[in-house]
N, CA, C and O atoms as CSV, one atom per row, in Angstrom:
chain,resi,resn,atom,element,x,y,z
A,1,UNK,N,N,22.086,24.161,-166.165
A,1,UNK,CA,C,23.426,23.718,-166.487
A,1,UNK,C,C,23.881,22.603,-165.532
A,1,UNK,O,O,24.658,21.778,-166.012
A,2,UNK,N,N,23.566,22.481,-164.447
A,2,UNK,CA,C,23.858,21.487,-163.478
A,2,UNK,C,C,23.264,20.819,-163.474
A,2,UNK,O,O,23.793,19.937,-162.797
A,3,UNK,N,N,22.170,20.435,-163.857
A,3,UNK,CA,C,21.237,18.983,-164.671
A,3,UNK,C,C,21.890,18.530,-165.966
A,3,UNK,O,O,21.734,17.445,-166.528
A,4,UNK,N,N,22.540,19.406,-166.287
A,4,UNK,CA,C,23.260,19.346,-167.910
A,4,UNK,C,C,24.312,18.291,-167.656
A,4,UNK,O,O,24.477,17.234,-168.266
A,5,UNK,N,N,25.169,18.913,-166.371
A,5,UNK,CA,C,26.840,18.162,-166.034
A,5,UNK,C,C,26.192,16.948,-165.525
A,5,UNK,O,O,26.787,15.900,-165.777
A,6,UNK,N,N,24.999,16.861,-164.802
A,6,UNK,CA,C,24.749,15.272,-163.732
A,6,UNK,C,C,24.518,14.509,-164.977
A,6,UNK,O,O,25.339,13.727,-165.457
A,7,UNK,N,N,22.979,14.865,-165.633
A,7,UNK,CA,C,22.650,14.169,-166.947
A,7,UNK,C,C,23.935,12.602,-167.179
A,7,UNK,O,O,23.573,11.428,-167.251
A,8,UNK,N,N,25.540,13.151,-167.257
A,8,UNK,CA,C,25.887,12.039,-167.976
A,8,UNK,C,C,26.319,11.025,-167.105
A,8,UNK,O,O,26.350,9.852,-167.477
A,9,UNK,N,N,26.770,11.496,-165.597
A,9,UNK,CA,C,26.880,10.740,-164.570
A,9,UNK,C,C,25.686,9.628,-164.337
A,9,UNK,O,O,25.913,8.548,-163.792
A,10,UNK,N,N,24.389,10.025,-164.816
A,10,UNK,CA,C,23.105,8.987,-164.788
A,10,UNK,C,C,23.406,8.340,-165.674
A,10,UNK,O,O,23.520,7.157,-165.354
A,11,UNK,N,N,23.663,8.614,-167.005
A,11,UNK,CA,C,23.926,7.559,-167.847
A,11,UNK,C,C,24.895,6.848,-167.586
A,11,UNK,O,O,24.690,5.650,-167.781
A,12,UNK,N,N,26.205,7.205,-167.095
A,12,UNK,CA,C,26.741,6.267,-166.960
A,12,UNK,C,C,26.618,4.857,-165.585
A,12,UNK,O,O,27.001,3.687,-165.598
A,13,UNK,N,N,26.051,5.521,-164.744
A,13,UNK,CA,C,25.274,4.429,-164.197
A,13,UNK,C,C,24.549,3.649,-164.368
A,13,UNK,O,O,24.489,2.497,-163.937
A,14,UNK,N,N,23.689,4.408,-165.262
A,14,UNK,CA,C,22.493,3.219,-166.141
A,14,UNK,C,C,23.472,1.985,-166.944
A,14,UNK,O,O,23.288,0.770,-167.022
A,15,UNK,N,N,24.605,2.879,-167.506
A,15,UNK,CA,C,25.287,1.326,-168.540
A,15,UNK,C,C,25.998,0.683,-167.432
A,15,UNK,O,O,25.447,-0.405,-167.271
A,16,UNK,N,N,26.793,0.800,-166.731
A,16,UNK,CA,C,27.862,0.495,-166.233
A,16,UNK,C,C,26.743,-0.880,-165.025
A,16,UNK,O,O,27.247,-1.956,-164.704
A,17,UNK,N,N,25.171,-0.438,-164.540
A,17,UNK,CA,C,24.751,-1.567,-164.216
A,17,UNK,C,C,23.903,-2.677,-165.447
A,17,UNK,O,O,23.829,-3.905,-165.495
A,18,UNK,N,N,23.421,-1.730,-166.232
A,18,UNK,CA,C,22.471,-2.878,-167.472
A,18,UNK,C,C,23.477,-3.314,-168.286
A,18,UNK,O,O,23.331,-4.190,-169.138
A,19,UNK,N,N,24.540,-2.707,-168.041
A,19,UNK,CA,C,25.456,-3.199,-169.331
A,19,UNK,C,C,25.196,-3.718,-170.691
A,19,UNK,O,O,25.501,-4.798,-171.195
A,20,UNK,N,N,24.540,-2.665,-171.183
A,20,UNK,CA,C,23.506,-3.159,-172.339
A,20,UNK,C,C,24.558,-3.751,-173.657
A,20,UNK,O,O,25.672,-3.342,-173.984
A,21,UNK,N,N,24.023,-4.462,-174.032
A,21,UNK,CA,C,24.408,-5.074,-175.679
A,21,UNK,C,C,24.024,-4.236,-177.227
A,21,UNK,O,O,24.604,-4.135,-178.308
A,22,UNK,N,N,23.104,-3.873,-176.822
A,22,UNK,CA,C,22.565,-2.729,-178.338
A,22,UNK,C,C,23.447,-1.683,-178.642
A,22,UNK,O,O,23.036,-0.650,-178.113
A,23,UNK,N,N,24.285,-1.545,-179.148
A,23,UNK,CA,C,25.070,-0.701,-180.246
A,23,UNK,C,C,24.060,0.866,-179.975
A,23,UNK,O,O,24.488,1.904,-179.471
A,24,UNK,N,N,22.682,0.615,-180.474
A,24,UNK,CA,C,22.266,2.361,-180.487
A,24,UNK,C,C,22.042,2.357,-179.471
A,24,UNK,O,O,22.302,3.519,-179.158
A,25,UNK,N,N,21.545,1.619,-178.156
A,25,UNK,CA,C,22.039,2.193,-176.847
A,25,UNK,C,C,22.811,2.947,-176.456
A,25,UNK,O,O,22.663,4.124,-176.128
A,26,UNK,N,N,24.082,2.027,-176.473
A,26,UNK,CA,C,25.626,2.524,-175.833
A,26,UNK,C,C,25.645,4.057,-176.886
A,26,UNK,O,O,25.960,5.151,-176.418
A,27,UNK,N,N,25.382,3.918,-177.845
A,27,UNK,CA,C,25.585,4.694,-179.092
A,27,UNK,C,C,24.742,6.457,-178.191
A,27,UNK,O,O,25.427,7.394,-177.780
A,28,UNK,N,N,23.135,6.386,-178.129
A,28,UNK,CA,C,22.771,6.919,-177.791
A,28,UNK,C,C,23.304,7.373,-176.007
A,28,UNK,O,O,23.584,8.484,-175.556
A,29,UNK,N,N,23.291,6.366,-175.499
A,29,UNK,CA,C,24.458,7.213,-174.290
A,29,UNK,C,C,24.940,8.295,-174.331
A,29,UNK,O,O,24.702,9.402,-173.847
A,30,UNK,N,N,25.806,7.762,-175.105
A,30,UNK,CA,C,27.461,8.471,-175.343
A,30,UNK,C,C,27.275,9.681,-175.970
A,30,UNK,O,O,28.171,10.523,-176.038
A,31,UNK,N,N,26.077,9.840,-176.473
A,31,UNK,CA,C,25.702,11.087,-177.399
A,31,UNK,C,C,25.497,11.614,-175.948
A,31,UNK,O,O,26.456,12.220,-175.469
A,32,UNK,N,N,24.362,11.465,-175.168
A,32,UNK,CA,C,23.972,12.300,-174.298
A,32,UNK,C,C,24.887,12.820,-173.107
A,32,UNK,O,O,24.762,13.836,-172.423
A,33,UNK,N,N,25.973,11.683,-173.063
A,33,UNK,CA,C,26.983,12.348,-172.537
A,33,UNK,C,C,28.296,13.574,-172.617
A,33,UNK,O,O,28.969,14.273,-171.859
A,34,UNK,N,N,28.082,13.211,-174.451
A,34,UNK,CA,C,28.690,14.262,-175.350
A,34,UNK,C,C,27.898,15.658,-175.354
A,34,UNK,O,O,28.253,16.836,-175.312
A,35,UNK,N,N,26.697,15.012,-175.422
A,35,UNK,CA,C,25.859,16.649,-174.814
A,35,UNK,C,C,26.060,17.115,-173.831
A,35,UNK,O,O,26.857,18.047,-173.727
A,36,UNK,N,N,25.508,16.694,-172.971
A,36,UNK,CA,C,25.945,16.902,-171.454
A,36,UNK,C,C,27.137,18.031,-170.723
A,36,UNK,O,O,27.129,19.045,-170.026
A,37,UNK,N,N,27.902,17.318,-171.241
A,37,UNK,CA,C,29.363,17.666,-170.568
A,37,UNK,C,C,29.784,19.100,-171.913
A,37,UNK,O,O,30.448,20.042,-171.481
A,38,UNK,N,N,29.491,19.121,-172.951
A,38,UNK,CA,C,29.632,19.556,-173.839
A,38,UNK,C,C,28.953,21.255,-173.134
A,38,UNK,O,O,29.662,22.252,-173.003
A,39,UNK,N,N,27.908,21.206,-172.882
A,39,UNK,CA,C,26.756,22.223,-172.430
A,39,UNK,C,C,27.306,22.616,-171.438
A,39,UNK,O,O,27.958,23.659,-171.385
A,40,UNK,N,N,27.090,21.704,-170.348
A,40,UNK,CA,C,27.402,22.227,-168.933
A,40,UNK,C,C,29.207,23.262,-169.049
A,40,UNK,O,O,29.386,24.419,-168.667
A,41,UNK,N,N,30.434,22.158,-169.804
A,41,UNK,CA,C,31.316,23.061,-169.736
A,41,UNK,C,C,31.895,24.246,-170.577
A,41,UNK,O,O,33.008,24.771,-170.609
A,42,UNK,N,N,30.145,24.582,-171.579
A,42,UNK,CA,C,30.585,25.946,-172.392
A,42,UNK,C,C,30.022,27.044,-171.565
A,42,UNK,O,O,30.342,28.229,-171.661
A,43,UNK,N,N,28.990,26.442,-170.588
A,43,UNK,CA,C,28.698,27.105,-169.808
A,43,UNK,C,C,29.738,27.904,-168.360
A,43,UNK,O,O,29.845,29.027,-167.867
A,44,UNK,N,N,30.312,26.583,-168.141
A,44,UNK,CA,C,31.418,27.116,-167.210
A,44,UNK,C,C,32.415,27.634,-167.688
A,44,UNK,O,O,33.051,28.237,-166.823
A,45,UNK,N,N,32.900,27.687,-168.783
A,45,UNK,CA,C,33.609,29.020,-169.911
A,45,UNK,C,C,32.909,30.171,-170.110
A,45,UNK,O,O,33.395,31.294,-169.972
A,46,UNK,N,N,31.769,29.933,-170.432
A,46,UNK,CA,C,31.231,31.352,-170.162
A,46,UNK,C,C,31.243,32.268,-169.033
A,46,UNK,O,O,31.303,33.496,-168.970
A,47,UNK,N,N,31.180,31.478,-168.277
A,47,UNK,CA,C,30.861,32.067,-166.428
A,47,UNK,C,C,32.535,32.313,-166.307
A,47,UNK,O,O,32.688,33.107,-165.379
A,48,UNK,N,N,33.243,32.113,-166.617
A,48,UNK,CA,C,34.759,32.481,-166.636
A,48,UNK,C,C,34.973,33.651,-167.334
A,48,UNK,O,O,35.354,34.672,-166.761
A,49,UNK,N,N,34.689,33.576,-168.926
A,49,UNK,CA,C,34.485,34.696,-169.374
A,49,UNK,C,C,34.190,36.135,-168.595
A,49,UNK,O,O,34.858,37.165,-168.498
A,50,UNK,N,N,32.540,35.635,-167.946
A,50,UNK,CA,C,32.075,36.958,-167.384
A,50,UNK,C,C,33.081,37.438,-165.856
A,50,UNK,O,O,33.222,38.611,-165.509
A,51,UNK,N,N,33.596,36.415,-165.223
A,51,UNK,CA,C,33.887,36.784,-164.319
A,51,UNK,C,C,35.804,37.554,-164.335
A,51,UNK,O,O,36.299,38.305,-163.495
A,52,UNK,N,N,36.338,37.082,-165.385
A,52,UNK,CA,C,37.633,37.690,-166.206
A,52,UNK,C,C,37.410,38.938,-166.470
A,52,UNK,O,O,36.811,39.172,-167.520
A,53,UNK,N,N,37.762,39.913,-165.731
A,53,UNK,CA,C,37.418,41.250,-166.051
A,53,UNK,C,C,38.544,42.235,-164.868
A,53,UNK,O,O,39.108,41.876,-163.834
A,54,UNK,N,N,38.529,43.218,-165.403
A,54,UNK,CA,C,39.713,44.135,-165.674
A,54,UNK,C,C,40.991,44.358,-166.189
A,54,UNK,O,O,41.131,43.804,-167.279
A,55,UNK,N,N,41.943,44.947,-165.814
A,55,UNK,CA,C,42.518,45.192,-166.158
A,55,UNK,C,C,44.014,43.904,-167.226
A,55,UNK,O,O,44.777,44.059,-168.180
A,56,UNK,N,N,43.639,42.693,-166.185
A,56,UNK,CA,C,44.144,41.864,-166.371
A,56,UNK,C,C,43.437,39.904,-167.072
A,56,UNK,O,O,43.681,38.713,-166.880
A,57,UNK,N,N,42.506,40.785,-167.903
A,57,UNK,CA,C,41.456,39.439,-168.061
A,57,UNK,C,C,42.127,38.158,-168.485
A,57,UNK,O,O,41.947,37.023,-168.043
A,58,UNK,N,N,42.805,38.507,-169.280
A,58,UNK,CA,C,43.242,37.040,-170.433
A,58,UNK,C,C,44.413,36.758,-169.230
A,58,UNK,O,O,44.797,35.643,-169.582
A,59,UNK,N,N,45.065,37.038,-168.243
A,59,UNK,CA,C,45.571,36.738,-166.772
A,59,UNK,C,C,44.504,35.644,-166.148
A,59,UNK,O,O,44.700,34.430,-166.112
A,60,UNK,N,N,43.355,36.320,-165.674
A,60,UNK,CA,C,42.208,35.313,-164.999
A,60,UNK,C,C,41.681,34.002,-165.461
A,60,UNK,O,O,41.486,32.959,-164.836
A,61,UNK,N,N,41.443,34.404,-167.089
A,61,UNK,CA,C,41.059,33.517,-168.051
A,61,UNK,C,C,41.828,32.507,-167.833
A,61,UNK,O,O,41.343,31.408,-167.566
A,62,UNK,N,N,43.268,32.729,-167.918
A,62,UNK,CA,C,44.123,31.619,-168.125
A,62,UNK,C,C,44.296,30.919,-166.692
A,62,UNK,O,O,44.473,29.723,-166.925
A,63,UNK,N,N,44.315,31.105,-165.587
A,63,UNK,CA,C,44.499,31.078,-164.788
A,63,UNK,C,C,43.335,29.828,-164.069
A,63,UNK,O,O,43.627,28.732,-163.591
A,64,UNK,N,N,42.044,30.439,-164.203
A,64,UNK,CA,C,40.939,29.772,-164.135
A,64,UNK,C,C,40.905,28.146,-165.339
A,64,UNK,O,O,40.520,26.981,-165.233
A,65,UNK,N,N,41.331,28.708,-166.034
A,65,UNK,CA,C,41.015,27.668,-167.533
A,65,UNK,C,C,41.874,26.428,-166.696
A,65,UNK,O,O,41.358,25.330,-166.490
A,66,UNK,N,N,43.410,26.817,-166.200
A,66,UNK,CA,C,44.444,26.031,-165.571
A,66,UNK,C,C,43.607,24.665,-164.746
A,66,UNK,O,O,43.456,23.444,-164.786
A,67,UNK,N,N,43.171,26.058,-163.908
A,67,UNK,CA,C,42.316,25.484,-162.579
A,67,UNK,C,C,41.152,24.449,-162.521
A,67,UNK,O,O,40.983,23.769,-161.509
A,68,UNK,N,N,40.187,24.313,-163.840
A,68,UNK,CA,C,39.620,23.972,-164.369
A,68,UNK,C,C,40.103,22.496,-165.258
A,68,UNK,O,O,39.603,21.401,-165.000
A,69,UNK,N,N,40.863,22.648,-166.032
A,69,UNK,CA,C,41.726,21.560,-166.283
A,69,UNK,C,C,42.559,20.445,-165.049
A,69,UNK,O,O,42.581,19.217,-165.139
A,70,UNK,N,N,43.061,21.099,-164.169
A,70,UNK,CA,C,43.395,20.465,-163.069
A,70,UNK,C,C,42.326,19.630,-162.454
A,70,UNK,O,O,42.443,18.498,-161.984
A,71,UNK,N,N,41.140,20.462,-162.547
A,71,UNK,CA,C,40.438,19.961,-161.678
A,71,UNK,C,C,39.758,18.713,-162.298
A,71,UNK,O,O,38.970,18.160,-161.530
A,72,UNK,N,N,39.891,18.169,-163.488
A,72,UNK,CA,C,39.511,17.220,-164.331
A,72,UNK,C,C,41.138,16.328,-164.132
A,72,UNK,O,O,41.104,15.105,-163.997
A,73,UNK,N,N,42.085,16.849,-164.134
A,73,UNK,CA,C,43.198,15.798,-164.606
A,73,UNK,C,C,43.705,15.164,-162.878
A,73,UNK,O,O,44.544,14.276,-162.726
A,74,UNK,N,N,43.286,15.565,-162.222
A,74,UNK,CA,C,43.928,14.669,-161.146
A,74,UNK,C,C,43.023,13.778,-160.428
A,74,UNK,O,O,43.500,12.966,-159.635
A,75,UNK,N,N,41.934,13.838,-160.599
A,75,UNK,CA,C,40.881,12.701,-160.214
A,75,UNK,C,C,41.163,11.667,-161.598
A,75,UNK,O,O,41.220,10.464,-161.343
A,76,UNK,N,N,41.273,11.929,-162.491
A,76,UNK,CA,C,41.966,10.984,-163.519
A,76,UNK,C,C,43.185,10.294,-163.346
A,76,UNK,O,O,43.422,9.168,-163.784
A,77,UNK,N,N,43.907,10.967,-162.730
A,77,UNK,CA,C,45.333,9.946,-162.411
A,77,UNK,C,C,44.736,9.051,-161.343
A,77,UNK,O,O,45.543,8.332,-160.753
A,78,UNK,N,N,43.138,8.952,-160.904
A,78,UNK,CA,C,43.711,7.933,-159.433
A,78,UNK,C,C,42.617,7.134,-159.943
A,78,UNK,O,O,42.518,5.995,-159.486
A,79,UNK,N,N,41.615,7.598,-160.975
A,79,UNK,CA,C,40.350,6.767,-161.526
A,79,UNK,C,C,40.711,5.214,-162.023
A,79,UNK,O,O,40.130,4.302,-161.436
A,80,UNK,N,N,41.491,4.944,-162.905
A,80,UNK,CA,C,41.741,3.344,-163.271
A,80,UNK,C,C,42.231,2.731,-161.832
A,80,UNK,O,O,41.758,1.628,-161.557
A,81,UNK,N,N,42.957,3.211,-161.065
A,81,UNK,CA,C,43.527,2.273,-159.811
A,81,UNK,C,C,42.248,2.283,-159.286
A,81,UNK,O,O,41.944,1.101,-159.126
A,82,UNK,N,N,40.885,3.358,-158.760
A,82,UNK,CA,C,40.176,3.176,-157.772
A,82,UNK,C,C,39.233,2.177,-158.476
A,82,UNK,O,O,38.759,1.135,-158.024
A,83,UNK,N,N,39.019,2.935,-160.103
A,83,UNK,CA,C,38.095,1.056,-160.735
A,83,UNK,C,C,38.454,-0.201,-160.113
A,83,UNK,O,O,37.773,-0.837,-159.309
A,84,UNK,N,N,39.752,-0.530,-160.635
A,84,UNK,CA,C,40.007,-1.834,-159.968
A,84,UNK,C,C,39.510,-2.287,-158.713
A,84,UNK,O,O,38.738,-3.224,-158.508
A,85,UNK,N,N,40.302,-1.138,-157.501
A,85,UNK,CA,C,39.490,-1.585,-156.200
A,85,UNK,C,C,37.995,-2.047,-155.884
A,85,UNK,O,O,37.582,-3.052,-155.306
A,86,UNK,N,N,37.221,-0.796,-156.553
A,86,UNK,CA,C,35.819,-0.809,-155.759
A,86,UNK,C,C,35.046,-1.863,-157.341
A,86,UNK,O,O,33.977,-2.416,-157.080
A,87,UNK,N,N,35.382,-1.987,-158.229
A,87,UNK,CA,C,35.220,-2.538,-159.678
A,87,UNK,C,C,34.155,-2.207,-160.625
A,87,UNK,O,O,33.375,-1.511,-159.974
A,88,UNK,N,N,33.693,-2.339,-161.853
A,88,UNK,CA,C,33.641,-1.577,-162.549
A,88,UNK,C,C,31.944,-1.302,-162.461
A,88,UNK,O,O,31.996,-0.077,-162.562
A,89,UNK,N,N,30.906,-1.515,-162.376
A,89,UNK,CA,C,29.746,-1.179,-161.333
A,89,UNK,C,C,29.820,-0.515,-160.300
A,89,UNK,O,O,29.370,0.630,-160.319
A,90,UNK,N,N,30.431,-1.066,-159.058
A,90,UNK,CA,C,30.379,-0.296,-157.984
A,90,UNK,C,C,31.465,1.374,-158.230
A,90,UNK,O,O,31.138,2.441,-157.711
A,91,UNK,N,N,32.528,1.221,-158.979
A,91,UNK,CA,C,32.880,2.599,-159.294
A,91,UNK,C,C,32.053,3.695,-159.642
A,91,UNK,O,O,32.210,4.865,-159.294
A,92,UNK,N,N,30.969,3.123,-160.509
A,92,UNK,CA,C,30.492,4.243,-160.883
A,92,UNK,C,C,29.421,4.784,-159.895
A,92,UNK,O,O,29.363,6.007,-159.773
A,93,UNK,N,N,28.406,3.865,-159.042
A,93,UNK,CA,C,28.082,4.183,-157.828
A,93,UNK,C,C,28.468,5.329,-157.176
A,93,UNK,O,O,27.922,6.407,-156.941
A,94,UNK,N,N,29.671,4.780,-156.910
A,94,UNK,CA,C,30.654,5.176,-155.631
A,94,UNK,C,C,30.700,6.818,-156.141
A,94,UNK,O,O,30.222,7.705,-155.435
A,95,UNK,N,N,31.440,7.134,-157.664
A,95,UNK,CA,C,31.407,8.507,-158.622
A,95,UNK,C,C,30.092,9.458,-158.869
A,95,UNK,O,O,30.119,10.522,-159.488
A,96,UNK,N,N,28.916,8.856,-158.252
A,96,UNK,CA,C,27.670,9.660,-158.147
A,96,UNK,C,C,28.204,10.759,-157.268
A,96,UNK,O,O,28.945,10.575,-156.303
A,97,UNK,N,N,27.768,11.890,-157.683
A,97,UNK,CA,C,27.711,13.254,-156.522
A,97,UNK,C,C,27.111,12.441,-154.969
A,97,UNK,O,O,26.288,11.582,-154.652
A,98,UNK,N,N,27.993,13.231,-154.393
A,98,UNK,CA,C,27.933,12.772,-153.027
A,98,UNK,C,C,26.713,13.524,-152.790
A,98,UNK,O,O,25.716,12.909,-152.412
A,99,UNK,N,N,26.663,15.117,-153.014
A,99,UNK,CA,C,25.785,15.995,-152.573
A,99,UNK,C,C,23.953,15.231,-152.789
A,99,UNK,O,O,23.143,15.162,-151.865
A,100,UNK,N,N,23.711,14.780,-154.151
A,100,UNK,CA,C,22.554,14.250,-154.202
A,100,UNK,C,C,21.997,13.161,-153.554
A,100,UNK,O,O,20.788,12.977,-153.415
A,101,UNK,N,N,23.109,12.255,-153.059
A,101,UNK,CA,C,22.723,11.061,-152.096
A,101,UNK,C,C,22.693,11.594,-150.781
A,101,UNK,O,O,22.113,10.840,-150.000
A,102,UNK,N,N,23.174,12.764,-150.216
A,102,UNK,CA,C,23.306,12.794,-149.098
A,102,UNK,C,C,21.924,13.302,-148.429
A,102,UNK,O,O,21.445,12.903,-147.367
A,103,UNK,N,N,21.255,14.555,-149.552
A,103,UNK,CA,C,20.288,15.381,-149.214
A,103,UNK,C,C,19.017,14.746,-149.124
A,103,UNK,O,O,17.990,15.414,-149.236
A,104,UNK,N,N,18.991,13.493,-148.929
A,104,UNK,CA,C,17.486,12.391,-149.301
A,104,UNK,C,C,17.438,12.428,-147.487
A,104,UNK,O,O,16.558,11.816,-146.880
């Protein structure tokens, strides 16, 4: 599942430097990113699922789901300003997991 979530972060590095012109390129991308993210976060619903338990589940569920959503919507409020800065190549660089560049 965590090859699943990186998966689209590679692609989008791959376009964002070849900046390709072919339609089923970009096309095929975007699929694999639709996979990707698609997989990895039915997976992290599931793992919510299992971990929502007792007395108060659909409490946790919701709670987590919140947490989860947050955790997508506020790196989004600062993403178009930090494009600009670092620009639209080096952003996506920069948006690689830190963890995989660091461990080399």
């Amino acid at each position: 599942m965590v090859c699943a979530m990186h998966l689209p972060n590679l692609v989008f590095v791959y376009v964002s430097q070849a900046l390709p012109q072919n339609v089923y390129l970009v096309n095929l991308c975007v699929a694999v990113e639709q996979f990707g993210y698609g997989f990895g976060f039915t997976a992290y619903t599931m793992f919510m699922l299992m971990v929502s338990e007792g007395e108060y589940k659909t409490v946790h569920y919701a709670l987590s789901t919140g947490i989860m959503a947050l955790g997508m919507m506020l790196p989004a409020m600062f993403s178009g300003w930090l494009q600009e800065q670092l620009g639209y190549q080096n952003y996506f660089l920069w948006s690689w997991p830190r963890r995989s560049r660091d461990s080399s």
